[in-house]
N, C-alpha and C positions, 0 to 999 in steps of 0.2 A: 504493500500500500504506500502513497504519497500523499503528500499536505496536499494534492488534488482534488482525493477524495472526498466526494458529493455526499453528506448526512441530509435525510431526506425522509419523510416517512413517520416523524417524531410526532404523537399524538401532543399538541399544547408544547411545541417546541420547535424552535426553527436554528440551525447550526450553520453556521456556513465557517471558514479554515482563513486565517491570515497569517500567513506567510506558516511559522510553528504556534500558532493560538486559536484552538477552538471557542467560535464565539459562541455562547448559547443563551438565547431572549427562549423566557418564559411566554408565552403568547396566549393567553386563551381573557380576550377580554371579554366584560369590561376591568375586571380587577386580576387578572392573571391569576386566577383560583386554579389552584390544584385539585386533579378529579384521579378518580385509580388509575384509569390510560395513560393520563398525562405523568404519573409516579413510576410507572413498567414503562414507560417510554425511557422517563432519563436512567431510569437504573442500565436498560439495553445501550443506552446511547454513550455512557462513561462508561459502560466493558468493552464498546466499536473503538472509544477512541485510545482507550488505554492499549489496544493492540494494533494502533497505529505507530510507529516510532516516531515517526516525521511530528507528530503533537506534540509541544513538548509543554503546554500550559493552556488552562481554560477559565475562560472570562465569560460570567453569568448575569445577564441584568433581566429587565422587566420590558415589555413591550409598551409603547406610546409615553407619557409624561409623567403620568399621576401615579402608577405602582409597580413596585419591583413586583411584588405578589403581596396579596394579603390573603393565603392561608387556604386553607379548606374551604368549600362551601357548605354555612351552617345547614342548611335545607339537608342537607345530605343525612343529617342525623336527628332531622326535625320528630320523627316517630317513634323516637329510640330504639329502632331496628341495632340489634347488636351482631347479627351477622354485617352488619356494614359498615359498621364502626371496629370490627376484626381486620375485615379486610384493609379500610384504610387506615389504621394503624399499622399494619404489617407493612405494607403498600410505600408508608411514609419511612418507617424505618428503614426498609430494604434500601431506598434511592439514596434518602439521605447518609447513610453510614454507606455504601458505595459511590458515594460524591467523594465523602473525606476520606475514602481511600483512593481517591484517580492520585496513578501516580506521579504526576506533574503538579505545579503549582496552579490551585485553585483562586479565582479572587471574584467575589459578588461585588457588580456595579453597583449601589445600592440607590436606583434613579428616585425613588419614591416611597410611597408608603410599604414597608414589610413588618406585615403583621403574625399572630401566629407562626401555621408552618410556614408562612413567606421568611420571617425572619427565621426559623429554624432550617429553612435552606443556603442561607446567607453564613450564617454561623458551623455549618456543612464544611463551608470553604477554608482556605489557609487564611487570606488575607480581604478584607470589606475595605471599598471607599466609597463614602456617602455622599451624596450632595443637600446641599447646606438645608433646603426645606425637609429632605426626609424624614418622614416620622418612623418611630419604633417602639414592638412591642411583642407582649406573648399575653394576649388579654385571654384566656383558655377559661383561666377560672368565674370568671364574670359569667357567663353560661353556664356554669357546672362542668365543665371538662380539664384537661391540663394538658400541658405540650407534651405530647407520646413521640417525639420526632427529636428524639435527643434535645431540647429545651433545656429540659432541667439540668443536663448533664451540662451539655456544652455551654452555656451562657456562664455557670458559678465557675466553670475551667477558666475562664475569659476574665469577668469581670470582681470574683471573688463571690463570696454565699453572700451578702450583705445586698450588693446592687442584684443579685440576682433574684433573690428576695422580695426586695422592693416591685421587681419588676412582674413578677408572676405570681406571688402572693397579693403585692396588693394593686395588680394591676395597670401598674405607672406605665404611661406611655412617655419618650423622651423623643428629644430632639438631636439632629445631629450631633450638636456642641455635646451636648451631657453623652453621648454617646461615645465621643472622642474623648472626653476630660477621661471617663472611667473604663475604654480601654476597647468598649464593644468592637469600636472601626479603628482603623490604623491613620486615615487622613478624610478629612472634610474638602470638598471642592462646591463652586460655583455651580448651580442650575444647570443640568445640562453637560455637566465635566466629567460626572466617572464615567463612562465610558472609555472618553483616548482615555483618562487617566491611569484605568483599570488596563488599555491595550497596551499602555506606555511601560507598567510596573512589568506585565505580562512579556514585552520585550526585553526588557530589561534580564527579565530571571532569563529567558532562554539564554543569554550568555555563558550560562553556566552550565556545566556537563550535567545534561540530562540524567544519565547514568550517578551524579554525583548528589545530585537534588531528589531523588527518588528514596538513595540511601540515608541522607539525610533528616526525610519527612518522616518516611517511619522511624525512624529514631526520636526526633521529636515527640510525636504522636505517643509514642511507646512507653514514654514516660507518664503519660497518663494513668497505663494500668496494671504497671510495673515499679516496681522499688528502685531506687537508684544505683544499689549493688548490681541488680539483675543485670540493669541498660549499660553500664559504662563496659565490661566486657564485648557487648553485643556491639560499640561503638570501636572497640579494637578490631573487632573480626570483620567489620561491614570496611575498616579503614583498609586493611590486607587483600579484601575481597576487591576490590577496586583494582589493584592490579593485575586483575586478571579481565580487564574492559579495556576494550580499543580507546575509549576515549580519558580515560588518565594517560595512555602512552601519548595521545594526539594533545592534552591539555599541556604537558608538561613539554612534549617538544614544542610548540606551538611559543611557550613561555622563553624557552630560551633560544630559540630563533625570532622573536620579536615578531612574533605574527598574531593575525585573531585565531582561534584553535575552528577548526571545523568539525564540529560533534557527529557522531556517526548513531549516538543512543545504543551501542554498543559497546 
């Protein structure tokens, strides 16, 4: 396969490849609700592209102006059918915990409102940049429900049990600024800016040996559900394991013959 290749087919998803960065807009307006299709859509669409080499990072926003996604559609659960609250719960987990494992760097545009699982697909990714009016939130409980889409996991990783608290017990919706002060998003831009900003950061990482940033994340990652004794071993053997990828021989020549390294993702 090449960064040619046409993603096509995505129920409530539209893909198109810039240069090494798949771009993926959430699409199902008016508010970019997430439906089951649309969850086995991106679960199938981050296993296509992670068997792509030529991808080496992917950038997610929201279609039109007004929202990245805001979440499930409550109707869906208006009757308290529990077979359908099974499925999209599974549905949501499945896509989301196979987002935070694509092995390339992730980064949500974050163009608009992400509520609910909107923001728990945002929070999916490595890295969020918001634009300045974004609003955010995980209002679950306010209905009687609670974020089943790693929420509660991944937001108190992020921004500590205290703001995550805040945010899902008692509802608080915040704004970009409060968002950035406490750690949710990495940078705030102008109306209209994450996007390049998000393609920018996304070029930027491809600089770096694909092969090197894969080892890396999960090492990161890893820390989460592992002791610190476990992972610093695991950070020796993944350093040794690199020598045996074409592209530490390609980075390190590359270094001392003064050139840009050409990645091979092998």
């Amino acid at each position: 396969m090449s960064n040619a290749t046409q993603y096509t087919g995505y129920t409530n998803l539209q893909c198109e490849v810039i240069g090494n960065t798949a771009l993926l807009t959430i699409a199902n307006p008016p508010a970019n609700t997430w439906t089951s299709a649309g969850l086995q859509a991106l679960t199938r669409l981050v296993h296509d592209l992670n068997a792509n080499p030529a991808i080496y990072s992917l950038v997610v926003t929201g279609e039109g102006q007004k929202f990245f996604s805001a979440g499930a559609d409550l109707k869906l659960f208006a009757d308290g059918d529990k077979a359908v609250a099974l499925d999209m719960a599974r549905r949501f987990g499945e896509a989301f915990e196979t987002l935070s494992q694509f092995r390339g760097v992730s980064i949500a545009a974050i163009n608009g409102y992400a509520m609910g699982g909107g923001l728990e697909c945002a929070l999916a990714c490595d890295l969020r940049i918001a634009e300045s009016q974004a609003q955010m939130a995980l209002p679950e409980a306010t209905v009687g429900l609670l974020p089943c889409a790693g929420g509660t996991q991944n937001l108190a990783w992020l921004v500590g049990e205290g703001w995550a608290k805040r945010l899902i017990l008692c509802g608080e919706r915040i704004d970009a600024a409060t968002a950035l002060r406490i750690g949710l998003v990495e940078e705030v831009v102008a109306t209209g800016g994450a996007l390049d900003r998000a393609l920018a950061l996304a070029k930027q990482a491809g600089k770096q040996s694909p092969v090197s940033v894969k080892a890396c994340k999960q090492l990161i990652q890893g820390a989460r559900k592992q002791p610190l004794a476990a992972v610093l071993p695991q950070e020796r053997e993944a350093f040794l394991g690199l020598f045996d990828t074409a592209d530490q021989k390609e980075g390190v020549a590359a270094f001392l013959e003064k050139r840009q390294p050409v990645w091979s993702n092998a």
